[in-house]
C-alpha positions in Angstrom: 0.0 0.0 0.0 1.1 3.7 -0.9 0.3 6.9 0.0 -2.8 8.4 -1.8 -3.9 11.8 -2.1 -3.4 13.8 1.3 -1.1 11.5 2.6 -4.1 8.2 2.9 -2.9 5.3 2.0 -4.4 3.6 -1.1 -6.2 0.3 -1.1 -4.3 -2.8 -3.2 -5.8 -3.1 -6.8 -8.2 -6.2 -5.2 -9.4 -4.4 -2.6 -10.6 -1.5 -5.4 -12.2 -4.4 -7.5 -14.1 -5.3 -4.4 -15.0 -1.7 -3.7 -16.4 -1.5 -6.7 -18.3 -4.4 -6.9 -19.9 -3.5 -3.5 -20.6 0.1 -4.4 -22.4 -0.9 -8.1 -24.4 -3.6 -6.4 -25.8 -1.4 -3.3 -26.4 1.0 -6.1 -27.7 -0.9 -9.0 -29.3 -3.9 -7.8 -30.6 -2.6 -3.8 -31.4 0.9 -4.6 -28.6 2.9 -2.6 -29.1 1.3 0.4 -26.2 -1.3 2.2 -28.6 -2.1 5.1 -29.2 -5.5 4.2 -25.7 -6.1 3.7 -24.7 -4.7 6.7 -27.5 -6.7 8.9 -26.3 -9.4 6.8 -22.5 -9.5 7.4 -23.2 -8.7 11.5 -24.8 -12.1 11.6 -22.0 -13.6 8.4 -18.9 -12.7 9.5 -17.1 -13.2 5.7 -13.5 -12.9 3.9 -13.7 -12.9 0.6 -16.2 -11.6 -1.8 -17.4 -14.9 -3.5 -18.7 -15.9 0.8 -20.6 -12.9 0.7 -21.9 -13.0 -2.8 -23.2 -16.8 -2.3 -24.9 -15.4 1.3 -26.8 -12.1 -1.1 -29.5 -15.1 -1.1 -29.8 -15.8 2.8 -30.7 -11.6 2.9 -33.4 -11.3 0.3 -30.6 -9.8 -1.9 -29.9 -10.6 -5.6 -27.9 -12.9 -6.5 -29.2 -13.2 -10.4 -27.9 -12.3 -13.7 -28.0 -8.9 -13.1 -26.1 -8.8 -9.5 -24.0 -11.5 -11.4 -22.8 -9.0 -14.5 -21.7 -6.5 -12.1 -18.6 -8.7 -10.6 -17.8 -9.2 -14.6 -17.8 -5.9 -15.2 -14.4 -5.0 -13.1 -12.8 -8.2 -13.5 -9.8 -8.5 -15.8 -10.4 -11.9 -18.2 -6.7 -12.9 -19.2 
């Protein structure tokens, strides 16, 4: 990790991919609201991305082709 902007430090290049994934789906998929995800990891305690993704079901939140195409959409296909 560097130094960012102002002296923060910056995230590793996974740790942005997982931002982004998070932000698009709170915003695309439940509406601009992370409260279900956050009642849902107090009770899931999780470490990667693909844990949480496969418990978006156990929350009432979507896990279909539409939540799916978001994860695409910032991963790099070698």
């Amino acid at each position: 990790m560097g130094p960012g902007l102002g002296g923060e430090q910056q995230a590793p290049e996974g740790h942005q991919r997982v931002r982004n994934h998070l932000l698009d789906l709170w915003r695309d998929r439940e509406g601009g609201t992370w409260n279900r995800t956050i009642a849902l990891l107090s009770t899931h305690p999780v470490s990667m991305f693909r844990q949480y993704f496969t418990l978006r079901s156990t929350a009432n939140l979507d896990t279909g082709g539409k939540a799916r195409q978001i994860p695409r959409n910032h991963t790099i296909n070698y």
